[in-house]
PATORLUM-163689 format. One record per atom (N, C-alpha, C): atom name; residue number from 1; x, y, z negated; residue in three letters. Coordinates in Angstrom, 3 decimals, padded with zeros to 6 digits. Layout:
REM residues N
drennu; kelum; xx; yy; zz; kese
CA; NUM; X; Y; Z; ALA
...
This chain:
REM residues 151
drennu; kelum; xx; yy; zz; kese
N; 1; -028.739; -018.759; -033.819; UNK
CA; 1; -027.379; -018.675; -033.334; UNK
C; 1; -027.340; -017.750; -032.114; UNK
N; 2; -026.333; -016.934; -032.331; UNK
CA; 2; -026.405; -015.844; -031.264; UNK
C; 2; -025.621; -016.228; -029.539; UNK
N; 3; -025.867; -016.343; -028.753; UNK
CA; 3; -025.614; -016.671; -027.456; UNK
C; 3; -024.129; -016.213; -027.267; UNK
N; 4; -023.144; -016.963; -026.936; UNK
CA; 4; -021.586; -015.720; -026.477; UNK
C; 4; -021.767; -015.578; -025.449; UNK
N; 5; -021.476; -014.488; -024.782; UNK
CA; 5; -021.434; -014.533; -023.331; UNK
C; 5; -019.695; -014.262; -022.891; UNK
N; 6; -019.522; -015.531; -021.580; UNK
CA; 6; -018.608; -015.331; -021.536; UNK
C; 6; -018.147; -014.933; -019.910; UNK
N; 7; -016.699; -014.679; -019.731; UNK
CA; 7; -016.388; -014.048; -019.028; UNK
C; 7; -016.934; -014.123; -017.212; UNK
N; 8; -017.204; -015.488; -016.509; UNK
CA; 8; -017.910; -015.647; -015.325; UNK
C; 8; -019.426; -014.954; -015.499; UNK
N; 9; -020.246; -015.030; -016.540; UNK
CA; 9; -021.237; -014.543; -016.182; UNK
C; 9; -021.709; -012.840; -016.540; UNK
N; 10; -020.108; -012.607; -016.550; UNK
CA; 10; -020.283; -010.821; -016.382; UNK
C; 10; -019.864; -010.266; -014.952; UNK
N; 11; -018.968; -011.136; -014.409; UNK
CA; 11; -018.511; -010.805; -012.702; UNK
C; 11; -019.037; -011.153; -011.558; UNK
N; 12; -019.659; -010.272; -010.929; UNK
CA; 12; -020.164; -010.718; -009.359; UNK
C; 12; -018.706; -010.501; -008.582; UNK
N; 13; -019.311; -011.136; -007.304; UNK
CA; 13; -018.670; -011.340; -006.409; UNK
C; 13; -018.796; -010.485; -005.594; UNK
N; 14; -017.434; -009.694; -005.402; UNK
CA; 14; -017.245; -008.556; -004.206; UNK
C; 14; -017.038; -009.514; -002.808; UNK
N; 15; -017.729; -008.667; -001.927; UNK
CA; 15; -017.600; -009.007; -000.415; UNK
C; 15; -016.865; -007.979; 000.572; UNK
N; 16; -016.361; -007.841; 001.104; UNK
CA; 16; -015.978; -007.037; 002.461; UNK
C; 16; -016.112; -007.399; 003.484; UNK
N; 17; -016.785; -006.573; 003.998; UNK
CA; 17; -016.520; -006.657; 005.660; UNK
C; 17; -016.155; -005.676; 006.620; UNK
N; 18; -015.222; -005.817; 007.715; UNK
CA; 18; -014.617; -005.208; 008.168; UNK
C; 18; -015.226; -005.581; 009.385; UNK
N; 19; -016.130; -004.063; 010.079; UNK
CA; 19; -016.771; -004.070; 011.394; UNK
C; 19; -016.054; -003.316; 012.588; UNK
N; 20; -015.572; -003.521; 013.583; UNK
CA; 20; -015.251; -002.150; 014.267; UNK
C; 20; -016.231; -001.114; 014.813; UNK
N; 21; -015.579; -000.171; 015.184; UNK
CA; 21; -017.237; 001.604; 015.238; UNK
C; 21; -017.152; 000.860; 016.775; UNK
N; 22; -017.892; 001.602; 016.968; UNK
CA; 22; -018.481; 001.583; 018.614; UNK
C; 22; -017.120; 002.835; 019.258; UNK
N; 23; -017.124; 003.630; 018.326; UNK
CA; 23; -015.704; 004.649; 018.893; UNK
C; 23; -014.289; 003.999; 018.864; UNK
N; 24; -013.758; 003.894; 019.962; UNK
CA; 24; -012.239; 003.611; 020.156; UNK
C; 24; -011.291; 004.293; 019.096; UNK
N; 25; -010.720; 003.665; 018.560; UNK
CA; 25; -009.618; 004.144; 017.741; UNK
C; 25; -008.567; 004.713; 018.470; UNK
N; 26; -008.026; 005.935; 018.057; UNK
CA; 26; -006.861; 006.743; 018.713; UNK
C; 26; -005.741; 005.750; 018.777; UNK
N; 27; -005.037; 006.256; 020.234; UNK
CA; 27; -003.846; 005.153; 020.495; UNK
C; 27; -002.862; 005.837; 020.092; UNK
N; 28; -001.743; 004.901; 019.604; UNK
CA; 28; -000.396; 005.260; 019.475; UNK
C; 28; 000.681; 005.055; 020.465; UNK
N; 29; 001.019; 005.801; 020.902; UNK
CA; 29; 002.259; 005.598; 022.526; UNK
C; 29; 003.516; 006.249; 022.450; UNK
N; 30; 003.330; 006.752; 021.178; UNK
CA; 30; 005.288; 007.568; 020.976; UNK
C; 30; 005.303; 008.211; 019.650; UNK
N; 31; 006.157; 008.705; 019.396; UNK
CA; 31; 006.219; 009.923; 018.078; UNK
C; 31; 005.428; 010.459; 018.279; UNK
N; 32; 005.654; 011.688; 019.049; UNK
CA; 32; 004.595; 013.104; 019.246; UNK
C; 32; 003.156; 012.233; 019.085; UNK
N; 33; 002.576; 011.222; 019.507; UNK
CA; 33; 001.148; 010.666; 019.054; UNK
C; 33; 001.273; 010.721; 017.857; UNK
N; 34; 002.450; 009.762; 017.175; UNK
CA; 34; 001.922; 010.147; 016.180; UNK
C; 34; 002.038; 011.397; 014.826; UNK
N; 35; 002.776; 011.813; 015.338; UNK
CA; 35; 003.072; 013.039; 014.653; UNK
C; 35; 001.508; 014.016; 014.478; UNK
N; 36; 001.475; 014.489; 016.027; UNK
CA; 36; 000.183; 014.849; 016.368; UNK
C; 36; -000.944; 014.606; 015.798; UNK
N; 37; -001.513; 013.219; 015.450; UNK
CA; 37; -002.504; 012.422; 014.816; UNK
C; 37; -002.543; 012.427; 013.021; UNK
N; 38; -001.247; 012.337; 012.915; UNK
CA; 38; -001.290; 012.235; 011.383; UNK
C; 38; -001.095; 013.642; 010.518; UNK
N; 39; -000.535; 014.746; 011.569; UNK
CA; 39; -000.451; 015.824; 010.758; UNK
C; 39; -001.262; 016.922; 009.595; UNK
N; 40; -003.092; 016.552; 010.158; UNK
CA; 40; -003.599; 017.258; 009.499; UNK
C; 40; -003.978; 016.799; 008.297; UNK
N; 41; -003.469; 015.357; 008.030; UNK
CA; 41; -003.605; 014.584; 006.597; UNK
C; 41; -003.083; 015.302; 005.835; UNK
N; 42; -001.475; 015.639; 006.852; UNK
CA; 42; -000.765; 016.342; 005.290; UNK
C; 42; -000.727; 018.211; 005.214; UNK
N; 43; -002.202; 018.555; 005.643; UNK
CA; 43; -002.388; 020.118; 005.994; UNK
C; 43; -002.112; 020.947; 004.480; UNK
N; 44; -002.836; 020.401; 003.329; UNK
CA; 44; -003.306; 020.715; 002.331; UNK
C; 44; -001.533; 020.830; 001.303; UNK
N; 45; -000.943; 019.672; 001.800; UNK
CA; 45; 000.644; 019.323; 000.873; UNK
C; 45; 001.936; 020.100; 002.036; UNK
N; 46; 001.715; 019.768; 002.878; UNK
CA; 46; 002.865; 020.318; 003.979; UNK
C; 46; 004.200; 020.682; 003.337; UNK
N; 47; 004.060; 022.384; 002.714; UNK
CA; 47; 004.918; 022.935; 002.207; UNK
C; 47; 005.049; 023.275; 000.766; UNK
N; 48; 004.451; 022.023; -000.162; UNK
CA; 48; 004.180; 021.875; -001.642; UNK
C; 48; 004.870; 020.804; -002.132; UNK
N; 49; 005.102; 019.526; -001.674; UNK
CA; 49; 005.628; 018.537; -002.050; UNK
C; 49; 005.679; 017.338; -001.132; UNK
N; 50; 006.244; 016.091; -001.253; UNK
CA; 50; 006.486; 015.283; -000.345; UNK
C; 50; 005.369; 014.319; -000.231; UNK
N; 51; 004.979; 013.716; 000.494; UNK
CA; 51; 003.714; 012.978; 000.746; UNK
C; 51; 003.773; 011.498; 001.746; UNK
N; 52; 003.776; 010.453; 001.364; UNK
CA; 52; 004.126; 009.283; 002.346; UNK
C; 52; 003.123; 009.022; 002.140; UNK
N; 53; 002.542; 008.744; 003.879; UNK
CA; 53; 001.286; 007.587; 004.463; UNK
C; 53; 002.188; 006.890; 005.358; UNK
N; 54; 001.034; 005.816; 005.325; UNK
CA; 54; 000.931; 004.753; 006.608; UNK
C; 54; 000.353; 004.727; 007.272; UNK
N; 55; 000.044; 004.686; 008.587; UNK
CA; 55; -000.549; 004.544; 009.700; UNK
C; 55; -000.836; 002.817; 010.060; UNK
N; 56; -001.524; 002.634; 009.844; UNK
CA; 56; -002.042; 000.769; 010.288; UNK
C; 56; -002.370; 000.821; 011.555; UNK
N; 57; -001.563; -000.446; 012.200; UNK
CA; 57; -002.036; -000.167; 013.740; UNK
C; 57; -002.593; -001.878; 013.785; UNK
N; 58; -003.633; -001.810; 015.164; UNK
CA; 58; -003.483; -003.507; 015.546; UNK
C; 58; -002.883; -003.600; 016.458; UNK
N; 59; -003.083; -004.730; 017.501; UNK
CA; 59; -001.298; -005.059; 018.586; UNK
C; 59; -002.035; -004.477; 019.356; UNK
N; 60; -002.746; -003.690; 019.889; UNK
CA; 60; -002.930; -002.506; 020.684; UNK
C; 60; -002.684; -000.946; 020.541; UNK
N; 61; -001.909; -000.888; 019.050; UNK
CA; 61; -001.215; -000.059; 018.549; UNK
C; 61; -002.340; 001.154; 018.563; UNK
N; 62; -003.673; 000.841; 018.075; UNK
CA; 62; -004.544; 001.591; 017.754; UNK
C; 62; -005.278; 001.563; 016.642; UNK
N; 63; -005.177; 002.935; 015.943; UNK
CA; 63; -005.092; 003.078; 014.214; UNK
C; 63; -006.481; 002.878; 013.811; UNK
N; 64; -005.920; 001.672; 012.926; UNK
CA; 64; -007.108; 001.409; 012.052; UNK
C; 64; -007.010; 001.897; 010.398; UNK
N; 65; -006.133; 002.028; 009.789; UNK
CA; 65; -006.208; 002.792; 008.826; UNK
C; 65; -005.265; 003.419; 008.647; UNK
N; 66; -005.422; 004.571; 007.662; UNK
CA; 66; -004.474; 005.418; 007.115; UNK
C; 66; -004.180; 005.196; 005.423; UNK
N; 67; -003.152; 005.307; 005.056; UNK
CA; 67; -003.298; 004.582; 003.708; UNK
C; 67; -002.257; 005.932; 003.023; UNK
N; 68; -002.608; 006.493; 002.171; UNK
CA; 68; -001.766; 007.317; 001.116; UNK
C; 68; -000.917; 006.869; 000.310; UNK
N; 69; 000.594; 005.917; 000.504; UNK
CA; 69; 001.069; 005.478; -000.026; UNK
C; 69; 001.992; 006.171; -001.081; UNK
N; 70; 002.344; 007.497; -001.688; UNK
CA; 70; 002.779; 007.870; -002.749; UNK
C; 70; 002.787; 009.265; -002.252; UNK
N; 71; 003.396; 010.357; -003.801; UNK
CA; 71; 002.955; 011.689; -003.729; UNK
C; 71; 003.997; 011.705; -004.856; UNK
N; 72; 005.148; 012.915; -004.280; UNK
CA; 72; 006.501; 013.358; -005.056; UNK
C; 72; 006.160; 014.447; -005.223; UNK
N; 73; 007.674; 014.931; -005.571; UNK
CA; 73; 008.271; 016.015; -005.906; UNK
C; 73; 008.313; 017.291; -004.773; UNK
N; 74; 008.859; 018.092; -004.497; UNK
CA; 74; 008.907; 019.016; -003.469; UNK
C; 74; 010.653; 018.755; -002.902; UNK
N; 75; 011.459; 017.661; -003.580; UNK
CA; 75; 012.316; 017.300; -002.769; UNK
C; 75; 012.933; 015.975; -002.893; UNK
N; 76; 011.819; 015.009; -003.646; UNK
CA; 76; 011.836; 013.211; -003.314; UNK
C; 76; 010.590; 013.109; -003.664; UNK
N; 77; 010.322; 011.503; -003.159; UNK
CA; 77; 009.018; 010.627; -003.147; UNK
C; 77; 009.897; 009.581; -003.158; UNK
N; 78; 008.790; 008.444; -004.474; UNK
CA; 78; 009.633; 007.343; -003.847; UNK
C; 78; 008.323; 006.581; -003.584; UNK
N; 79; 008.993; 005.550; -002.692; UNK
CA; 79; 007.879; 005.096; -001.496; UNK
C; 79; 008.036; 003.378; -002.232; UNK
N; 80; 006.866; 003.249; -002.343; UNK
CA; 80; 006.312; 001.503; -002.999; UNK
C; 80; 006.112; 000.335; -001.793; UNK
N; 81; 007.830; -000.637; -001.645; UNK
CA; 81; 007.847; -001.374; -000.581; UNK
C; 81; 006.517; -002.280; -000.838; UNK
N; 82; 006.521; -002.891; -001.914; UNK
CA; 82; 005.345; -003.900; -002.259; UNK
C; 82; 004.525; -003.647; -002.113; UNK
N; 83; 003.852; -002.238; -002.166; UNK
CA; 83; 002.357; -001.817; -002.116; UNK
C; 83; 002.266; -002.066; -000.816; UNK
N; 84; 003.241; -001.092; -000.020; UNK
CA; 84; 002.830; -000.748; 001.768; UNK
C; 84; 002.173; -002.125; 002.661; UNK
N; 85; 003.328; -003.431; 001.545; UNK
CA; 85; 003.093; -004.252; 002.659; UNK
C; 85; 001.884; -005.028; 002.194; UNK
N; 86; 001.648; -004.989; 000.884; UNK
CA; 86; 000.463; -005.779; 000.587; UNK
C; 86; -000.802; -005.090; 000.904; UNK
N; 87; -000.706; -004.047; 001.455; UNK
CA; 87; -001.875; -003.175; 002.211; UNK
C; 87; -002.076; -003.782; 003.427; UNK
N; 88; -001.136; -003.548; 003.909; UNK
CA; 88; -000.633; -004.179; 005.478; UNK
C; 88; -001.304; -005.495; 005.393; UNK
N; 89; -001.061; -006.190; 004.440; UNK
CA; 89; -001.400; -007.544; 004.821; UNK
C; 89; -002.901; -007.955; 004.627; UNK
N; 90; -003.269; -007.132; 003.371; UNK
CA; 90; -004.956; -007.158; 003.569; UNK
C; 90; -005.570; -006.682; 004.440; UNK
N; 91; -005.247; -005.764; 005.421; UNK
CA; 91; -006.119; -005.161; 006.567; UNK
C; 91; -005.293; -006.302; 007.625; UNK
N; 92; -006.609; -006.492; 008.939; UNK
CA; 92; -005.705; -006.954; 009.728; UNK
C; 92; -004.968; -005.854; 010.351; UNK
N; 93; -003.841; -005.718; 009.853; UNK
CA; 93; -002.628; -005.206; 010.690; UNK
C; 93; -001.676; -005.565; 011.296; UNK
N; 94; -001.277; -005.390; 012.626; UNK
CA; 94; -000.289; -006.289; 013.397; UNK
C; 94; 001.053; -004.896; 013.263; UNK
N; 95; 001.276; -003.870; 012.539; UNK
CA; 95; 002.342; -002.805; 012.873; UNK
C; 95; 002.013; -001.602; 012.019; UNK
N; 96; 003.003; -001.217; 011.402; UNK
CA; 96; 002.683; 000.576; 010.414; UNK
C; 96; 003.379; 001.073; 010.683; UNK
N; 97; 003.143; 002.194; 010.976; UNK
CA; 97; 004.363; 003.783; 010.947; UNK
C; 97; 004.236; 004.699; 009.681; UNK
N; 98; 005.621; 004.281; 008.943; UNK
CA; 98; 005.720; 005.177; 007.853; UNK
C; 98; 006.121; 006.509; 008.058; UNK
N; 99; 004.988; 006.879; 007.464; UNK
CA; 99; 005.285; 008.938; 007.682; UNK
C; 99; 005.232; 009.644; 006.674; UNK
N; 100; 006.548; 010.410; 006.140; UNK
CA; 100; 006.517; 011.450; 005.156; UNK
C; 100; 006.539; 012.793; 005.531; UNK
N; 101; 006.549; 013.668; 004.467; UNK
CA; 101; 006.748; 015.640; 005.439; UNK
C; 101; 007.875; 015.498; 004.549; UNK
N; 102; 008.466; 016.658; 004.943; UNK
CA; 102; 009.689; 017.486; 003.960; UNK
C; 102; 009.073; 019.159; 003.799; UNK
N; 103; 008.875; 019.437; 002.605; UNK
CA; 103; 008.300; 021.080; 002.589; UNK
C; 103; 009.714; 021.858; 003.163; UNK
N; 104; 010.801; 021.602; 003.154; UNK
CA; 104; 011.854; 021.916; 003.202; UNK
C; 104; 011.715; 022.488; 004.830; UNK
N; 105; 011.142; 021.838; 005.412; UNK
CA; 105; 011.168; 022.270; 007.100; UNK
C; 105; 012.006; 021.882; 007.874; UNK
N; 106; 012.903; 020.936; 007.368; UNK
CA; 106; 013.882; 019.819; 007.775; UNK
C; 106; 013.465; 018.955; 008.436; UNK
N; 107; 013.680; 018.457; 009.078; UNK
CA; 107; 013.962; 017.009; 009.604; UNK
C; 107; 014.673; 016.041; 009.690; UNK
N; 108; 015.674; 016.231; 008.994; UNK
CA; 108; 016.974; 015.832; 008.868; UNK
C; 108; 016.529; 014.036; 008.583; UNK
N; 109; 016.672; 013.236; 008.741; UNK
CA; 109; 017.146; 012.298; 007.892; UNK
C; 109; 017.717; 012.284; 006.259; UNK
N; 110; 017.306; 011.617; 005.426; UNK
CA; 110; 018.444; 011.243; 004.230; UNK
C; 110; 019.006; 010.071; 003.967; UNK
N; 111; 019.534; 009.805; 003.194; UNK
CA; 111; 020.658; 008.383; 003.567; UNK
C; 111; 019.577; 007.880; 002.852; UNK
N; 112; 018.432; 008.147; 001.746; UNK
CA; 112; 017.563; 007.644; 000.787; UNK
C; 112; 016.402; 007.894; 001.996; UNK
N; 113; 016.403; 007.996; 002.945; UNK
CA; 113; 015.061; 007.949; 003.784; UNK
C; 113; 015.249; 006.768; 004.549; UNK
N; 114; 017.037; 006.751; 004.946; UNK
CA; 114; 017.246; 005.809; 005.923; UNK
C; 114; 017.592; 004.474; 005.511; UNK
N; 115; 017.314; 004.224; 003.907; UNK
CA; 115; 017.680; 003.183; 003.342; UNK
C; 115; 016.325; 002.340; 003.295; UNK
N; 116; 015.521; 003.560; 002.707; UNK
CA; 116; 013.842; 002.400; 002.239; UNK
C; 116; 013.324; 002.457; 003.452; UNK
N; 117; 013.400; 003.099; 004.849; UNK
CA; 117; 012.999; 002.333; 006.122; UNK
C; 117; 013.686; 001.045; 006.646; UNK
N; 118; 014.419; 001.251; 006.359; UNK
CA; 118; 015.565; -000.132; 006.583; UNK
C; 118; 014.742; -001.346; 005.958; UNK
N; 119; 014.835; -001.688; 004.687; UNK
CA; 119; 014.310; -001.997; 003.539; UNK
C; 119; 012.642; -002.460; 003.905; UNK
N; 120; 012.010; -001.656; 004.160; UNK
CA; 120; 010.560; -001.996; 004.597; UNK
C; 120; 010.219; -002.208; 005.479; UNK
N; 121; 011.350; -002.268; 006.544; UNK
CA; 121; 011.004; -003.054; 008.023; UNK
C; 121; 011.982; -004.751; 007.929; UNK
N; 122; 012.982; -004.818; 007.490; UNK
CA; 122; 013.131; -006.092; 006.773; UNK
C; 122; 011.866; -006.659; 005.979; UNK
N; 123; 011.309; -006.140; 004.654; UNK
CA; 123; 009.847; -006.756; 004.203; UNK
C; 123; 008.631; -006.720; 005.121; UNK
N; 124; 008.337; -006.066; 005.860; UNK
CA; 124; 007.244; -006.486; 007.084; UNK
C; 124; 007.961; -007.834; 008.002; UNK
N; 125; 008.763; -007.616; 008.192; UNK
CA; 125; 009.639; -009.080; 009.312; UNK
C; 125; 009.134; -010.421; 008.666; UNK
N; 126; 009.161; -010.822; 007.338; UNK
CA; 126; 008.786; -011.397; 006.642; UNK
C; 126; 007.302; -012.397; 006.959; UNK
N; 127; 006.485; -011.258; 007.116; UNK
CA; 127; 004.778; -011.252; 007.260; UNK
C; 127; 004.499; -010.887; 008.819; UNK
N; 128; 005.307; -011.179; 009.713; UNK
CA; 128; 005.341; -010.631; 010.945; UNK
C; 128; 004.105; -009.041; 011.339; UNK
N; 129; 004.800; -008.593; 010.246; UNK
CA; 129; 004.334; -006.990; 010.646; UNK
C; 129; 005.695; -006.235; 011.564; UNK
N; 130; 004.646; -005.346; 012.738; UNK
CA; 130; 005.773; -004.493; 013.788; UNK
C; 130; 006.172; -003.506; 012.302; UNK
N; 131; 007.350; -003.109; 012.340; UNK
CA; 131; 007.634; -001.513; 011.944; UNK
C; 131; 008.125; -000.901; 013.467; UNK
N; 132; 007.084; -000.275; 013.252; UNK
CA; 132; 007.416; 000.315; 014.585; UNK
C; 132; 008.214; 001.995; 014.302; UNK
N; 133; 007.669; 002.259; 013.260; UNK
CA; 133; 008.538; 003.984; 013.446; UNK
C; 133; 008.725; 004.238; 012.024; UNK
N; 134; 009.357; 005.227; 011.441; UNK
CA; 134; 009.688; 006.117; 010.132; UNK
C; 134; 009.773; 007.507; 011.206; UNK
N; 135; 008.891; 008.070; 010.243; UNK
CA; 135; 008.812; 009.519; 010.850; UNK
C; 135; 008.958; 010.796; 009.823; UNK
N; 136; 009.244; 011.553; 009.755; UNK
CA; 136; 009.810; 012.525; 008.966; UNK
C; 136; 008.900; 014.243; 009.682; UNK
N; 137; 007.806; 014.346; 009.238; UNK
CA; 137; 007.309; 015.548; 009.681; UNK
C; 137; 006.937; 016.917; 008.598; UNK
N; 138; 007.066; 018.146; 009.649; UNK
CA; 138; 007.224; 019.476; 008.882; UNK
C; 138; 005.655; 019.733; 010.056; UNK
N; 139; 005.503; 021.600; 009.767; UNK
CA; 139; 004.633; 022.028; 010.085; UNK
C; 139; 004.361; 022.057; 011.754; UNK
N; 140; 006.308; 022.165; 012.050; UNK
CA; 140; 006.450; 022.596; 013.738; UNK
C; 140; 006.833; 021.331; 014.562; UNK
N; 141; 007.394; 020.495; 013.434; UNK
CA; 141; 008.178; 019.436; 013.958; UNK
C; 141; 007.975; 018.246; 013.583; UNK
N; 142; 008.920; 017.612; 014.118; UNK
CA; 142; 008.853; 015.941; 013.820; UNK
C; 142; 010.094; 015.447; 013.756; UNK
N; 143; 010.804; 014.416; 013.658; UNK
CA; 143; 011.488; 013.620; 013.918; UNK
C; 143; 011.287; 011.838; 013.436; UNK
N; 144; 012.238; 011.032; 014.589; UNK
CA; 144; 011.585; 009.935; 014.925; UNK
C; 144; 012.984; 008.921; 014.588; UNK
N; 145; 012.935; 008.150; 013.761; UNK
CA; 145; 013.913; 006.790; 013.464; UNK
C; 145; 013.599; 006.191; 014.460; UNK
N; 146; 013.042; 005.933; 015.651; UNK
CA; 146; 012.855; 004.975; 016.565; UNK
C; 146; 013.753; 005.994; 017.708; UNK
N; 147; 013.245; 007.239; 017.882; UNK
CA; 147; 013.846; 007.594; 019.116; UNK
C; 147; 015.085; 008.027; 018.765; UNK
N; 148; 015.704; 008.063; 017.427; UNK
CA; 148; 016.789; 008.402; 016.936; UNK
C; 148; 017.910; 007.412; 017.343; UNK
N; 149; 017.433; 006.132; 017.332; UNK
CA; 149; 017.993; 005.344; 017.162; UNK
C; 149; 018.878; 004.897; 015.952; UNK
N; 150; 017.654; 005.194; 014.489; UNK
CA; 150; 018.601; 005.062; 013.461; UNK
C; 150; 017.927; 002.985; 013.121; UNK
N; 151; 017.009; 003.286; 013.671; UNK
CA; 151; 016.133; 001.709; 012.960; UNK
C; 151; 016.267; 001.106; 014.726; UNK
């Protein structure tokens, strides 16, 4: 009689661990930080298509990860509330700054930019995650939903 093998004794058990470096993680203290910090992620896409990350901060608002949360068109992205935050919630994260580019060289706001920031700082409130910013960056520029005073 031939042995079945069944499904527990084909899966090990994944572990993680999460160490901090001996190097200080870059701080976050305004837009221009982070504008500054996150720009050369999007060196390669800039002026090709739209690109949303996250910036993971802890309550010292110093970045512990960067997360590639979706990759559009050259004039929408749509941005995955569920993913961002279930990222968020597996890292310890106490705060994210969502950051897209526009190839366009705009900065403008869109009423569809200013809706799913809305939207994903309501779903972090939830899980007591900060939203601390939506940021909208080009090659020269930035602009900031926090200093805007749109969020």
């Amino acid at each position: 009689m031939k042995k079945v093998t069944i499904y527990k004794n084909l899966v090990g058990e994944l572990t993680v661990n999460y160490k901090r470096t001996k190097q200080r993680a870059e701080k976050i203290s305004s837009s221009e930080d982070s504008a500054d910090f996150i720009r050369p992620y999007f060196d390669h896409v800039m002026d090709d298509h739209e690109v949303v990350k996250v910036i993971h901060l802890n309550h010292e608002n110093r970045v512990i990860n960067v997360h590639h949360a979706s990759s559009g068109t050259d004039i929408a992205c749509l941005i995955p509330i569920k993913a961002i935050v279930r990222d968020a919630i597996m890292l310890p994260t106490t705060g994210i700054i969502l950051v897209h580019n526009h190839p366009s060289g705009q900065t403008k706001f869109s009423k569809a930019d200013i809706a799913v920031s809305k939207k994903l700082e309501i779903a972090c409130n939830y899980f007591d995650i900060r939203f601390v910013d939506s940021i909208v960056i080009t090659r020269e520029n930035h602009s900031s939903m926090k200093d805007e005073r749109v969020i």
